[in-house]
C-alpha atoms as an extended CHARMM CRD file, in Angstrom:
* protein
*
       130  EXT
         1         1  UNK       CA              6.7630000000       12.1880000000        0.1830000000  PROA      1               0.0000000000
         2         2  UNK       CA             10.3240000000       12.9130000000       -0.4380000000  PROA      2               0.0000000000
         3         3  UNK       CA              9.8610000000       16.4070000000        1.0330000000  PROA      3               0.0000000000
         4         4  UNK       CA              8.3320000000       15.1260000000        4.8510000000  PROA      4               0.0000000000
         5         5  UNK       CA             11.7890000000       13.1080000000        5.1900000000  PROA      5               0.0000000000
         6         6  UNK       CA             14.1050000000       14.5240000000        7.5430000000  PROA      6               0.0000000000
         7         7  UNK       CA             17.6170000000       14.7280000000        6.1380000000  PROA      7               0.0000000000
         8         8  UNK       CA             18.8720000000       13.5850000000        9.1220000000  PROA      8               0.0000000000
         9         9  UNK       CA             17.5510000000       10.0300000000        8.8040000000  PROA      9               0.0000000000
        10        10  UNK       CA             19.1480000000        9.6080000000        5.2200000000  PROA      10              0.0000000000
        11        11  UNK       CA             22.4520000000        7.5950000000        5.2000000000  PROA      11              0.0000000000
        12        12  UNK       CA             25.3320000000        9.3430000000        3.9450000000  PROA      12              0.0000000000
        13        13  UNK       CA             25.5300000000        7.6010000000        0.5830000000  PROA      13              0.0000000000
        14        14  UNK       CA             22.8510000000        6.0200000000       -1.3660000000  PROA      14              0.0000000000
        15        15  UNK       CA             24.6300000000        2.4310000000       -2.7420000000  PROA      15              0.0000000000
        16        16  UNK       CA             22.0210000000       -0.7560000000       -3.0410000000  PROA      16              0.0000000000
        17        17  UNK       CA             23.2470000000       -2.0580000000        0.7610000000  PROA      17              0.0000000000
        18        18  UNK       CA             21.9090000000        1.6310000000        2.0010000000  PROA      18              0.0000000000
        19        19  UNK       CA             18.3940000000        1.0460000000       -0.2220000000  PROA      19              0.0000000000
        20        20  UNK       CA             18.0410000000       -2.5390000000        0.9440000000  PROA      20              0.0000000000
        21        21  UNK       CA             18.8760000000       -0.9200000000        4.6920000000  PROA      21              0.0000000000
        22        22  UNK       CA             15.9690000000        1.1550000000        4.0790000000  PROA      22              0.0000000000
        23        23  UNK       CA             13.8200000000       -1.0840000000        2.2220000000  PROA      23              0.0000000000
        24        24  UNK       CA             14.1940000000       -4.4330000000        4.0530000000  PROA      24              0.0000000000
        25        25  UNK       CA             12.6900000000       -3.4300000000        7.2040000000  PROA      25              0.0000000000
        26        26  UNK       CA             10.0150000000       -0.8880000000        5.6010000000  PROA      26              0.0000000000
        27        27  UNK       CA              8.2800000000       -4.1780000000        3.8700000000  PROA      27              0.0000000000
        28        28  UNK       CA              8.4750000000       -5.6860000000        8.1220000000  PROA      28              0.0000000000
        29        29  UNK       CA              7.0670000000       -2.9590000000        9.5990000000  PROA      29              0.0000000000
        30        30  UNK       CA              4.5130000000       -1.9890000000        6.8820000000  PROA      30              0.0000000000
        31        31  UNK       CA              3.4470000000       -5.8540000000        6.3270000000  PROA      31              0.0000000000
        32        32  UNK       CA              2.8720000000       -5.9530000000       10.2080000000  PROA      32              0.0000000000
        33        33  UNK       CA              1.2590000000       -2.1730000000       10.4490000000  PROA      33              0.0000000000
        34        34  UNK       CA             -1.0230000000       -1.0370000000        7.0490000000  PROA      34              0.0000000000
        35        35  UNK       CA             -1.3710000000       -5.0270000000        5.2390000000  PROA      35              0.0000000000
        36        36  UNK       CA             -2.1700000000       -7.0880000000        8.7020000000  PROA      36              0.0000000000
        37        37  UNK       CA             -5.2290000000       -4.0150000000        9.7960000000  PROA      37              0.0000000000
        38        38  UNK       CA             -6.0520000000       -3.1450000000        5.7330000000  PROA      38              0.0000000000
        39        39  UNK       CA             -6.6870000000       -6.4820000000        4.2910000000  PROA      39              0.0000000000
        40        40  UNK       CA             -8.6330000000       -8.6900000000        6.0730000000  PROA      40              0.0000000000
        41        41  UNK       CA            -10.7390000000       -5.6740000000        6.7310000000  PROA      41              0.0000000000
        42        42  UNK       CA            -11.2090000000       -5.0820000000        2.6930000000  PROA      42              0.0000000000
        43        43  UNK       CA            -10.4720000000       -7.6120000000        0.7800000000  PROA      43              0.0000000000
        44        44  UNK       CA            -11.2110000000      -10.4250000000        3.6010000000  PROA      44              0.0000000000
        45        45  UNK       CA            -14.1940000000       -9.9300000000        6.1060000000  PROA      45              0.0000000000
        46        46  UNK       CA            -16.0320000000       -7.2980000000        2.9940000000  PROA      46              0.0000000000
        47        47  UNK       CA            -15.7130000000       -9.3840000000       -0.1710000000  PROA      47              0.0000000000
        48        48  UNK       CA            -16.5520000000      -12.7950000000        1.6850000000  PROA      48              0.0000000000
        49        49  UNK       CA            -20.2310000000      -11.0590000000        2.8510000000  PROA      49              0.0000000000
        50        50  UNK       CA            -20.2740000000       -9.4730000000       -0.4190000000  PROA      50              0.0000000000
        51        51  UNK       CA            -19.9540000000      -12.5580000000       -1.9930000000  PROA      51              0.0000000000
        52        52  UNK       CA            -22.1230000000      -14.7140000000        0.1700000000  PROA      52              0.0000000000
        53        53  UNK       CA            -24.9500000000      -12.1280000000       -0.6400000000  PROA      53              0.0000000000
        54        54  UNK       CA            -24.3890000000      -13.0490000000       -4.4050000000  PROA      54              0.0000000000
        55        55  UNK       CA            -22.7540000000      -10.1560000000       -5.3020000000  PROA      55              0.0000000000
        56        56  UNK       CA            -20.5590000000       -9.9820000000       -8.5890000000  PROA      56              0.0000000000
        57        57  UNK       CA            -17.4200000000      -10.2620000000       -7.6430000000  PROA      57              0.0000000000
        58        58  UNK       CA            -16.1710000000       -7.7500000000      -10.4410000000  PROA      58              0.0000000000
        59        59  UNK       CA            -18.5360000000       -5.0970000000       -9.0740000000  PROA      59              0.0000000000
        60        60  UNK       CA            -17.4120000000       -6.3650000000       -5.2050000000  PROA      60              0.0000000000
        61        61  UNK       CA            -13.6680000000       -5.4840000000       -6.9400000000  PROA      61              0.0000000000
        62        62  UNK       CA            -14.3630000000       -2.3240000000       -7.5300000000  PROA      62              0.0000000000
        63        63  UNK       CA            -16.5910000000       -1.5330000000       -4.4200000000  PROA      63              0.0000000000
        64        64  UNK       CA            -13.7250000000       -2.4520000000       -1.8220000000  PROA      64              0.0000000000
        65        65  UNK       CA            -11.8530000000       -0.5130000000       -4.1610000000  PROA      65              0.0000000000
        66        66  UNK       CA            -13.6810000000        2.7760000000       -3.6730000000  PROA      66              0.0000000000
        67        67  UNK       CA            -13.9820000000        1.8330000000        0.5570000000  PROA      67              0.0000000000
        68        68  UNK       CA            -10.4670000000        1.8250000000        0.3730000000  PROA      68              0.0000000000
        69        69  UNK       CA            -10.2710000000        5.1330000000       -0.8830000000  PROA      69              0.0000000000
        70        70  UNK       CA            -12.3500000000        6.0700000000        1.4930000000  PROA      70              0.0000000000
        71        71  UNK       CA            -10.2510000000        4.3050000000        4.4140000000  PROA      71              0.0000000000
        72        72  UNK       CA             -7.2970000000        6.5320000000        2.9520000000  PROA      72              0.0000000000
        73        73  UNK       CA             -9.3170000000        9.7930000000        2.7070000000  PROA      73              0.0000000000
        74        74  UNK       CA             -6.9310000000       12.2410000000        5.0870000000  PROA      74              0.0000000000
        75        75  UNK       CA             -4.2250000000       11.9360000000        1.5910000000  PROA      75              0.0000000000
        76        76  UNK       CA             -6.6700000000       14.2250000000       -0.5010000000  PROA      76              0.0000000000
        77        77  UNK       CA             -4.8290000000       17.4830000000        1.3320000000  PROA      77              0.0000000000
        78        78  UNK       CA             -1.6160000000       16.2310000000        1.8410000000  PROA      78              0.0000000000
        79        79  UNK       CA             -0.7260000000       14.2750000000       -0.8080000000  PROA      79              0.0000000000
        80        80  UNK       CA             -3.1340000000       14.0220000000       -3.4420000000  PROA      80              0.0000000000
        81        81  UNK       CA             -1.6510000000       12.2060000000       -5.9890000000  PROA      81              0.0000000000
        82        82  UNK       CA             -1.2850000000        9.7320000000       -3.5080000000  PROA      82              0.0000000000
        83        83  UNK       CA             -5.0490000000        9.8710000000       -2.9320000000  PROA      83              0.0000000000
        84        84  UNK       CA             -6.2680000000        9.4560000000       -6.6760000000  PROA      84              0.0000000000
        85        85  UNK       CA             -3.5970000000        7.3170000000       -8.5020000000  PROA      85              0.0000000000
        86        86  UNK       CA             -1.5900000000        5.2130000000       -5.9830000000  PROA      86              0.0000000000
        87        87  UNK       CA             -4.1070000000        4.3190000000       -3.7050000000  PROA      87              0.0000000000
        88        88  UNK       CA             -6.7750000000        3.5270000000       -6.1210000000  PROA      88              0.0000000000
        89        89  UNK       CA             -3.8680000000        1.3700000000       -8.1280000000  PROA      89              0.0000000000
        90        90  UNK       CA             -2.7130000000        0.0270000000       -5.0050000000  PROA      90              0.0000000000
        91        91  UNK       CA             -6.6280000000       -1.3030000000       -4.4360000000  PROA      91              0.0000000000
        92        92  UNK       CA             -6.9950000000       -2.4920000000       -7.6700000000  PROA      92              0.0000000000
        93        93  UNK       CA             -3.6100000000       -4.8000000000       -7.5600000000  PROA      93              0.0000000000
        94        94  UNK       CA             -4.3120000000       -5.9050000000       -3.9040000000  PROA      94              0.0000000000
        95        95  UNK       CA             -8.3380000000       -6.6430000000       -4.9050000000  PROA      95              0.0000000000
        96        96  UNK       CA             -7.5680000000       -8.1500000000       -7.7060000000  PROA      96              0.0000000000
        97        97  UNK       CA             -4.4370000000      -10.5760000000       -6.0960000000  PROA      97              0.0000000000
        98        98  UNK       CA             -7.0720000000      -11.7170000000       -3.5260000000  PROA      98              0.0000000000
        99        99  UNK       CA             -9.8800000000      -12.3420000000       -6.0800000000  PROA      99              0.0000000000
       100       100  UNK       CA             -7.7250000000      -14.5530000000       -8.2230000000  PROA      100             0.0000000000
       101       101  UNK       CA             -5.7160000000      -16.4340000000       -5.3900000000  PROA      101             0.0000000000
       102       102  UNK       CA             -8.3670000000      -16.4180000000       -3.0190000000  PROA      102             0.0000000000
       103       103  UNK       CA             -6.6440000000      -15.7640000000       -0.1070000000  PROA      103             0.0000000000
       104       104  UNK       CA             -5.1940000000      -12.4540000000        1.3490000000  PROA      104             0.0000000000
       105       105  UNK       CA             -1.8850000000      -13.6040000000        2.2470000000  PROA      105             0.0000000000
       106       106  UNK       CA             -1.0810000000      -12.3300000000       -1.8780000000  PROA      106             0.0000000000
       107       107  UNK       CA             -2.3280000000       -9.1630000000       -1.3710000000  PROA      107             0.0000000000
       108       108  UNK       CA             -1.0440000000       -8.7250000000        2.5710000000  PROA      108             0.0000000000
       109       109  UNK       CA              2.5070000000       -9.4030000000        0.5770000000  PROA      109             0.0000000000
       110       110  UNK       CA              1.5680000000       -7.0390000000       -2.1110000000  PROA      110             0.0000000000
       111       111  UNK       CA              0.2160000000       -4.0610000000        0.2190000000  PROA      111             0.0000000000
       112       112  UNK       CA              3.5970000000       -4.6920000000        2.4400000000  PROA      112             0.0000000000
       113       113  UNK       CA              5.5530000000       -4.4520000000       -0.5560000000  PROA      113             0.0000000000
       114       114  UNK       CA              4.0360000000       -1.1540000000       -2.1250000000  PROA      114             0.0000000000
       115       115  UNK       CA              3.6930000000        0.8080000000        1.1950000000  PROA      115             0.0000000000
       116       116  UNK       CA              7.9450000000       -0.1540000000        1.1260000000  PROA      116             0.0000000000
       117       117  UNK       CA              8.7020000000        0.5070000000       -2.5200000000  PROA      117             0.0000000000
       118       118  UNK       CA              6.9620000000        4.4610000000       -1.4860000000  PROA      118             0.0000000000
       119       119  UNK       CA              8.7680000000        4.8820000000        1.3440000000  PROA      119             0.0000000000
       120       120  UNK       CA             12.3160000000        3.4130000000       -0.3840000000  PROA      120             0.0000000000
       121       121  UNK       CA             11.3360000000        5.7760000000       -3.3940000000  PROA      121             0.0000000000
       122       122  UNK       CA             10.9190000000        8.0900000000       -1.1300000000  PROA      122             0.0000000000
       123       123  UNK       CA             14.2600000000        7.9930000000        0.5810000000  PROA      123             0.0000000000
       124       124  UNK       CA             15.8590000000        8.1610000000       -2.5420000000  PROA      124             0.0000000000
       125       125  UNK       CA             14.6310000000       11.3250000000       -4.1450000000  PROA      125             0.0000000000
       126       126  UNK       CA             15.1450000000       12.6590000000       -0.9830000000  PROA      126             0.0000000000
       127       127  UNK       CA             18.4900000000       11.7730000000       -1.2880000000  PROA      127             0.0000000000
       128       128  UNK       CA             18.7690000000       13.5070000000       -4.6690000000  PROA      128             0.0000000000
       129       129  UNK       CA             17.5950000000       16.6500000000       -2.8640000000  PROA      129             0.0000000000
       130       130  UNK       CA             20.6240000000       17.0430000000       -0.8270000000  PROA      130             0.0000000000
């Protein structure tokens, strides 16, 4: 990820106000883009059919899991680790916040906050490139 960011969008020193700068309105934008279109999709409208049709809900877990993988399949080329650790993580945590609060706003929170953490963590080795 680090190597797709444009040097010209880092700030000219990395402190914690130019990390929060970066971070702060990353979690906005990626609550409001990837959580608000990802969950109710996968761990809202798909487990509550799964579930009404009796299914387990550990084996509905891991089933919206591997559809989320699926939903995320154009990373296998471009950023594979991406593809087969942080996404399947990622749909793990966020299944398994919305199993156990049962509700998605956990896991909206928690999808908004990884997408942010990537893209911060991002920033920031790309800062250590320069």
């Amino acid at each position: 990820m680090s190597l797709q960011i444009d040097k010209s969008e880092l700030p000219l020193t990395l402190d914690l106000w130019s990390i929060l700068v970066l971070a702060v309105p990353s979690f906005i934008y990626q609550l409001g883009y990837a959580a608000v279109s990802e969950e109710p999709l996968f761990r809202g409208f798909l487990w509550g059919y799964l579930r009404k049709l009796k299914c387990p809900e550990k084996w509905i877990w891991l089933f919206q899991t591997g559809l989320f993988m699926l939903g995320h399949i154009y990373y296998v080329t471009n950023a594979p680790v991406s593809f087969w650790i942080i996404v399947p993580v990622g749909g793990l945590v966020t299944g398994w916040l919305a199993w156990r609060s049962r509700s998605i706003a956990t896991s909206m929170a928690a999808h908004g906050a990884l997408n942010a953490l990537g893209r911060t963590v991002g920033y920031i080795f790309a800062y250590s490139r320069l």
